[in-house]
C-alpha positions as CSV (number, residue, x, y, z in Angstrom):
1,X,117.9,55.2,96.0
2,X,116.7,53.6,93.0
3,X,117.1,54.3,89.5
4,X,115.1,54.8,86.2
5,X,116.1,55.3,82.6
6,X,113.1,57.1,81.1
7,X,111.7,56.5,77.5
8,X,113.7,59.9,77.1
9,X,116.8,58.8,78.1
10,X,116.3,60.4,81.4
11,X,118.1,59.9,84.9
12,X,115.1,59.6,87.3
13,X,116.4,59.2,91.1
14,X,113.9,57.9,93.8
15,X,114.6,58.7,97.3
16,X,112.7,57.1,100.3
17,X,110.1,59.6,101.1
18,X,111.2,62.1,99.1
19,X,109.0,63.4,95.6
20,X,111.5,61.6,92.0
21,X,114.3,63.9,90.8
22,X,114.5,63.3,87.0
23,X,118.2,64.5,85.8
24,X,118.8,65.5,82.1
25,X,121.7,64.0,80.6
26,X,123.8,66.8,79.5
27,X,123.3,68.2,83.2
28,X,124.2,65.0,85.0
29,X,127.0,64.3,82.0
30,X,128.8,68.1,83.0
31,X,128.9,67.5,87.1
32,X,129.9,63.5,86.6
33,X,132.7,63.4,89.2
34,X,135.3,62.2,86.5
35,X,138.6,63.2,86.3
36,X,138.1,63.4,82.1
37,X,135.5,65.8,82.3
38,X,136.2,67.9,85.9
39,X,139.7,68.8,87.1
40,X,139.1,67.1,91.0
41,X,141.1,69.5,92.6
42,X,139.1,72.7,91.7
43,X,136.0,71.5,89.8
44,X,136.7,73.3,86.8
45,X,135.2,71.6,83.6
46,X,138.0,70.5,81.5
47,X,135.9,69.3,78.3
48,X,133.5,72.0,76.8
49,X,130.0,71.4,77.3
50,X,128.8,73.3,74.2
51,X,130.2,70.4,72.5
52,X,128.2,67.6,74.1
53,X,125.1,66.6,71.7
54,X,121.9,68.7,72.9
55,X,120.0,65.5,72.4
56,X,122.4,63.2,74.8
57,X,120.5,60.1,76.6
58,X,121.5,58.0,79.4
59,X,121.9,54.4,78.2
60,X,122.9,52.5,81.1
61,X,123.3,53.8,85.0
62,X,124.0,51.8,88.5
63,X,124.4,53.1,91.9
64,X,128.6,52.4,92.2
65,X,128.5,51.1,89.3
66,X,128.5,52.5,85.7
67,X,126.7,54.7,83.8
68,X,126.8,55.4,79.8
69,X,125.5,57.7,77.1
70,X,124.4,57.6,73.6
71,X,127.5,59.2,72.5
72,X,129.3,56.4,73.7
73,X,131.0,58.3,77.0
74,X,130.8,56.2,80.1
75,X,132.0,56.4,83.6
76,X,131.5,55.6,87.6
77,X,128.3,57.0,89.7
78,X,128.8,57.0,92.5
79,X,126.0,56.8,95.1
80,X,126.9,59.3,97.8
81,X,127.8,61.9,94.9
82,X,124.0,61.4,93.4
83,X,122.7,61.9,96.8
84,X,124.4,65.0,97.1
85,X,123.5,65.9,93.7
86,X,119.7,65.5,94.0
87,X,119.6,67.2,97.5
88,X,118.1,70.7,97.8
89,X,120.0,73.7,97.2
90,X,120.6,75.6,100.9
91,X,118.6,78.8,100.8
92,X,119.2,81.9,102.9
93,X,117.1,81.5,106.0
94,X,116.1,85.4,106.4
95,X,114.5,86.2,109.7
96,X,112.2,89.2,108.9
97,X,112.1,91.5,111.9
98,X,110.6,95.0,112.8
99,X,111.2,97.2,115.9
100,X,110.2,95.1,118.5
101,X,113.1,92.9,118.1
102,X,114.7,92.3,121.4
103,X,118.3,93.0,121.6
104,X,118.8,89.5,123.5
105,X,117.7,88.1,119.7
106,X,120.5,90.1,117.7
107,X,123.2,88.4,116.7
108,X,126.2,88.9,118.9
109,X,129.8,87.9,119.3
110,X,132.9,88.7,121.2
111,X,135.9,89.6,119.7
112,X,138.4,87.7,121.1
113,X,135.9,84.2,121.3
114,X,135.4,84.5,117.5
115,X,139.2,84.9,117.1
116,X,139.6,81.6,119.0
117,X,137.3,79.8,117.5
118,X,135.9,79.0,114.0
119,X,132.8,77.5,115.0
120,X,131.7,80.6,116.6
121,X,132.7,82.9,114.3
122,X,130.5,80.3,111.3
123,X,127.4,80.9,114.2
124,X,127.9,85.2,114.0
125,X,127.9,84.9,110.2
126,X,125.3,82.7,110.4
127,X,123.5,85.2,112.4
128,X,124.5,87.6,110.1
129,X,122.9,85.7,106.9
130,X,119.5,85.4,109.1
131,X,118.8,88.9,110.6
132,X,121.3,90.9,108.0
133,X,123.5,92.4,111.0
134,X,126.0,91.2,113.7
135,X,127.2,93.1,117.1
136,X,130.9,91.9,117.8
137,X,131.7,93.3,121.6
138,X,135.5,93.7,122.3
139,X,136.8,95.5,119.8
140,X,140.3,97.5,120.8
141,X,139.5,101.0,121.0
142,X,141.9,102.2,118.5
143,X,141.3,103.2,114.7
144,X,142.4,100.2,113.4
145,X,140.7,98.6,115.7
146,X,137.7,97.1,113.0
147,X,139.9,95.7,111.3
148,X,140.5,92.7,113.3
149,X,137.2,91.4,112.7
150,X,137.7,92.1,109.1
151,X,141.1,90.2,109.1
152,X,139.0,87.4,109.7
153,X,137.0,87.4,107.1
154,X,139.3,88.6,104.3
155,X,140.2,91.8,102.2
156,X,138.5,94.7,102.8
157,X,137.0,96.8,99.9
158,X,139.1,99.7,99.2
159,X,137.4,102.5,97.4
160,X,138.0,106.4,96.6
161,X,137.5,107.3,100.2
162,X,140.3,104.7,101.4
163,X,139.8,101.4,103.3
164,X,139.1,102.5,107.1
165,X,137.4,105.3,107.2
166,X,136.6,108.0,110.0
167,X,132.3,108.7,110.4
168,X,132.7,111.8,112.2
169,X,131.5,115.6,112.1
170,X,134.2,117.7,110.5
171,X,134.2,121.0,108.8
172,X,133.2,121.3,105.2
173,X,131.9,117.8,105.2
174,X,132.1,116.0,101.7
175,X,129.4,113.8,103.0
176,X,126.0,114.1,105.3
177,X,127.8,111.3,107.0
178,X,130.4,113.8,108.3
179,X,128.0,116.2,109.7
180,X,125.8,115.8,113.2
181,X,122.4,116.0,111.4
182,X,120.4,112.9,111.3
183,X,120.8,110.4,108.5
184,X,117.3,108.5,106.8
185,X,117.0,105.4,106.7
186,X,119.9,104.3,103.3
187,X,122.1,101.9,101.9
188,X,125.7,102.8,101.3
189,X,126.8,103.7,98.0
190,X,124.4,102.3,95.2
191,X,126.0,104.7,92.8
192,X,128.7,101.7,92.6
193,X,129.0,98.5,90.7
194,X,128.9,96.5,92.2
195,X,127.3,98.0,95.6
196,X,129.7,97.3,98.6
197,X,127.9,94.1,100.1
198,X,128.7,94.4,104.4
199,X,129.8,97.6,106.6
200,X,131.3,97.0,109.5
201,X,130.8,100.0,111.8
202,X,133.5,100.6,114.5
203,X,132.4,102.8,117.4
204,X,135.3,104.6,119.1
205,X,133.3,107.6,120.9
206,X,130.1,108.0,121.3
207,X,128.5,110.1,124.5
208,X,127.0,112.8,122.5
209,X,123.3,113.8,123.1
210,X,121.9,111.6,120.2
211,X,123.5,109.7,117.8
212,X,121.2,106.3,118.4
213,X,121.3,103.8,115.3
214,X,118.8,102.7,113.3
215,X,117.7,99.8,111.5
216,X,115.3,98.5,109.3
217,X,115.0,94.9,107.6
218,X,114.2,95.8,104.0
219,X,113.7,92.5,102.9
220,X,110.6,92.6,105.3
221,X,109.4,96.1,104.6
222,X,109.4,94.9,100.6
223,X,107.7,91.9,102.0
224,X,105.1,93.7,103.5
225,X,104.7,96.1,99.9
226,X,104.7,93.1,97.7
227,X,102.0,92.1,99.6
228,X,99.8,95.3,100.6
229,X,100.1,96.7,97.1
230,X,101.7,94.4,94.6
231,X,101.3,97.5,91.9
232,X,103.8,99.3,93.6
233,X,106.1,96.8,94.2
234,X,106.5,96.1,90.7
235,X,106.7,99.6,89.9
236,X,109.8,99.9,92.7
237,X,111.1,96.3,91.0
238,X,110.8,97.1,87.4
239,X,111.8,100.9,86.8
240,X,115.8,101.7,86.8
241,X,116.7,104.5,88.5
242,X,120.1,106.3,88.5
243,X,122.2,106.8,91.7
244,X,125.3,109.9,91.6
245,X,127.9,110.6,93.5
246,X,129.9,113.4,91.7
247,X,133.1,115.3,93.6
248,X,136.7,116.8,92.3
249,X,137.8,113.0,92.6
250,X,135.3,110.9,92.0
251,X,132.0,110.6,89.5
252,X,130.1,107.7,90.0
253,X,127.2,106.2,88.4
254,X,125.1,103.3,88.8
255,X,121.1,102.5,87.1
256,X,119.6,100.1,89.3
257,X,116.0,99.5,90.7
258,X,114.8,100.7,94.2
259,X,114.3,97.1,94.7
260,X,115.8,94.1,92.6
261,X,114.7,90.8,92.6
262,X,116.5,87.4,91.1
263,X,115.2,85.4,88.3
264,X,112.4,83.8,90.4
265,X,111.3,86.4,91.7
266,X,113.1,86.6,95.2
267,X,114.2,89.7,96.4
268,X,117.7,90.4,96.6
269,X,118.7,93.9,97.2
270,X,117.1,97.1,98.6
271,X,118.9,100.4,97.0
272,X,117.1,103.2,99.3
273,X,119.5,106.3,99.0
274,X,117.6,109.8,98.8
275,X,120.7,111.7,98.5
276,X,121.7,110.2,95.4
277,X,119.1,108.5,93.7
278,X,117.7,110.4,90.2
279,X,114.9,108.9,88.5
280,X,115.0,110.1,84.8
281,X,112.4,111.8,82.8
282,X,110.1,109.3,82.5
283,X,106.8,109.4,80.8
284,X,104.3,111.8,83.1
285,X,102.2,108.1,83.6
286,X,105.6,106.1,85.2
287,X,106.6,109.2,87.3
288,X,103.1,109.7,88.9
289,X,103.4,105.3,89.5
290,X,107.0,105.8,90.6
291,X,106.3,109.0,93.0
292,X,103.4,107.0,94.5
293,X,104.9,103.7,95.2
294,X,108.3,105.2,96.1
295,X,105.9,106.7,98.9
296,X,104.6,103.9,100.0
297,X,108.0,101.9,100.5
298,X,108.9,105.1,102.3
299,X,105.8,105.0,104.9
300,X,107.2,101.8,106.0
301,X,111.1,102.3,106.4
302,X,110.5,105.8,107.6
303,X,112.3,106.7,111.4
304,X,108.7,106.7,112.8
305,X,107.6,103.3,111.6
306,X,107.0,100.1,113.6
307,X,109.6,98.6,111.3
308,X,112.3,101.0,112.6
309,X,115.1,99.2,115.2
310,X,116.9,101.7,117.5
311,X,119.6,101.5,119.6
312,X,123.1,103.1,120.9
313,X,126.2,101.5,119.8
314,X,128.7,101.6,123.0
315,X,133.1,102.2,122.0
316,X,134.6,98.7,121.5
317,X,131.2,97.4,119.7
318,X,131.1,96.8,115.9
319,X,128.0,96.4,114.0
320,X,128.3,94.7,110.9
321,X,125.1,95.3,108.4
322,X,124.5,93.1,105.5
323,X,124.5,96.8,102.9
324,X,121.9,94.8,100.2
325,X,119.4,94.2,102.8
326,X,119.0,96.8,105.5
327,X,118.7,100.4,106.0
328,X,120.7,101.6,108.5
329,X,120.6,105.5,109.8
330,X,121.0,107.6,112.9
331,X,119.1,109.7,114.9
332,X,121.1,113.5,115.5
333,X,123.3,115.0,117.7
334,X,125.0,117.5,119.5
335,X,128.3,118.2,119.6
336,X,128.3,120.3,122.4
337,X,127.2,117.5,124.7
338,X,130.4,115.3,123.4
339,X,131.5,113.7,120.6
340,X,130.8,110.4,118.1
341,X,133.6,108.6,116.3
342,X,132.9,105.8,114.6
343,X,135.2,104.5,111.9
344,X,134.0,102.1,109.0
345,X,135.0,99.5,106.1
346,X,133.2,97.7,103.4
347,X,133.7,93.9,102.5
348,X,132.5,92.5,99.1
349,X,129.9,89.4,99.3
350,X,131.6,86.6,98.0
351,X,134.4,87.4,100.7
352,X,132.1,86.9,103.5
353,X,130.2,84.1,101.5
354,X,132.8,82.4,100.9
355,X,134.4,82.6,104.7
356,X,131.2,81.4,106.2
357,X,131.0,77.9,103.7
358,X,134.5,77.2,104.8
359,X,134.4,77.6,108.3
360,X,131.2,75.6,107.7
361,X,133.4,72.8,105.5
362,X,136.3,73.1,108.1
């Protein structure tokens, strides 16, 4: 690597092959490796950065060697930190899929190998990231049974229904969930905040006439709008909508678009839940765009479309579905013919984030 001070005062790093990074000062100054400024056991900052002078300059740098500002700080660079530094950031690497996807692609697992071994559970999660679901085979058959996996990982998400809970047909169901009817295409619980970010879906029974599971990669079926009518898809990215869940125990609330993208423009979450969602009393104009494009999105995650994955979940298999990506559903069934049990958690994000980077560290 070589390096440049600009006329600016500016870090610019040359890489073989690779396009000039030019740092800022106060950025490089607030990640500088140096035990005044960052506490090396946890990377907290220890100075506060508001502090440092808005119009810092680099005044002297050297691979290994030292590098100083204008406000007379100075410290050690050192090379392999730089490189690390100046390297891309690791994006998700999201494989968009529709209903042709062969089952020998999905992601899959057995229990007791990714119990054994880290690397292969870092390759399911990895899986996981890509496609947005998992299949772990060998999971006890008892009610509990989930939760093994989940140890794995970390905490579950406890909310007002409990950790584990049953997905069964009972009478006077609280939730369409509990009944045999089929269940759209949805994403769990967008009337929270934050949204629960993975379900893992234990099946115990299921030899019922119907019951088949669904999928559909939301991140490709917004792909697909964002592209084939870009007025919609800002119409489903910029109006709020409000998602309910009211009982005798419970009132929940969350305003949130249909789909949500980051700062540049990436999307990030689908929140497709016709049972809750409430679109206020917009202006006759926004409801007529909202209807329409609301529509449209709909045409493609619908049961009939191309986009649509199905397939029967067999007892001791747990599917594991990434909750702000894909829309997951079931066909119906009959309860006369037998019976389906499946019993279900949530896990937050970060926890599964943050498992997957240190198995990868490990």
């Amino acid at each position: 690597m070589d390096l440049t001070i600009t006329g600016e005062g500016r870090l610019q790093v040359a890489d073989a092959g690779k396009a000039p990074v030019t740092l800022h000062p106060v950025w490089l100054r607030e990640r500088l490796p140096d035990p005044a400024l960052l506490d090396l056991l946890t990377g907290q900052r220890l100075h506060e950065a508001a502090d440092v002078p808005t119009d810092l300059r680099v005044t002297q740098a050297a691979l290994d060697g030292a590098i100083a500002f204008s406000d007379g700080f100075a410290s050690h660079l050192p090379a392999a930190w730089l490189a690390e530094a100046i390297a891309s950031e690791t994006v998700s690497q999201h494989v968009h899929w529709d209903g042709t996807l062969d089952p020998a692609q999905f992601p899959t697992a057995d229990l007791a190998a990714v119990q054994a071994d880290a690397a292969a559970l870092g390759a399911l999660l990895d899986g996981l990231d890509a496609y947005g679901f998992a299949l772990v085979r060998g999971v006890p058959l008892e009610l509990d049974g989930g939760l093994e996996l989940a140890d794995l990982l970390g905490p579950i998400r406890v909310t007002n229904w409990g950790g584990m809970a049953d997905v069964k047909a009972i009478p006077n169901a609280y939730d369409l969930t509990m009944t045999p009817r089929h269940l759209e295409p949805h994403s769990d619980n967008p009337y929270r905040d934050p949204v629960p970010g993975y379900i893992l879906l234990h099946c115990l029974e299921n030899d019922a006439d119907g019951g088949d599971s669904t999928l559909v990669d939301g991140f490709h079926a917004a792909a697909i709008l964002r592209r084939d009518d870009p007025a919609a898809f800002a119409t489903l990215t910029g109006t709020d909508v409000t998602f309910r869940y009211h009982d005798a125990t419970a009132f929940l609330e969350h305003q949130a678009p249909l789909i949500e993208r980051n700062a540049a423009g990436a999307v990030v979450q689908i929140r497709y839940n016709n049972r809750t969602e409430m679109v206020g009393r917009l202006p006759i104009d926004q409801l007529d765009a909202y209807y329409a494009a609301r529509a449209k999105f709909w045409q493609l995650i619908a049961p009939a479309s191309p986009l649509t994955l199905r397939f029967r979940l067999q007892p001791g298999e747990l599917l594991m579905m990434d909750n702000y990506r894909l829309l997951h559903g079931r066909t119906g069934y009959r309860l006369e013919t037998g019976s389906r049990h499946m019993r279900q958690c949530y896990m937050d994000r970060d926890i599964v984030s943050s498992r997957r980077r240190l198995v990868h560290s490990a």
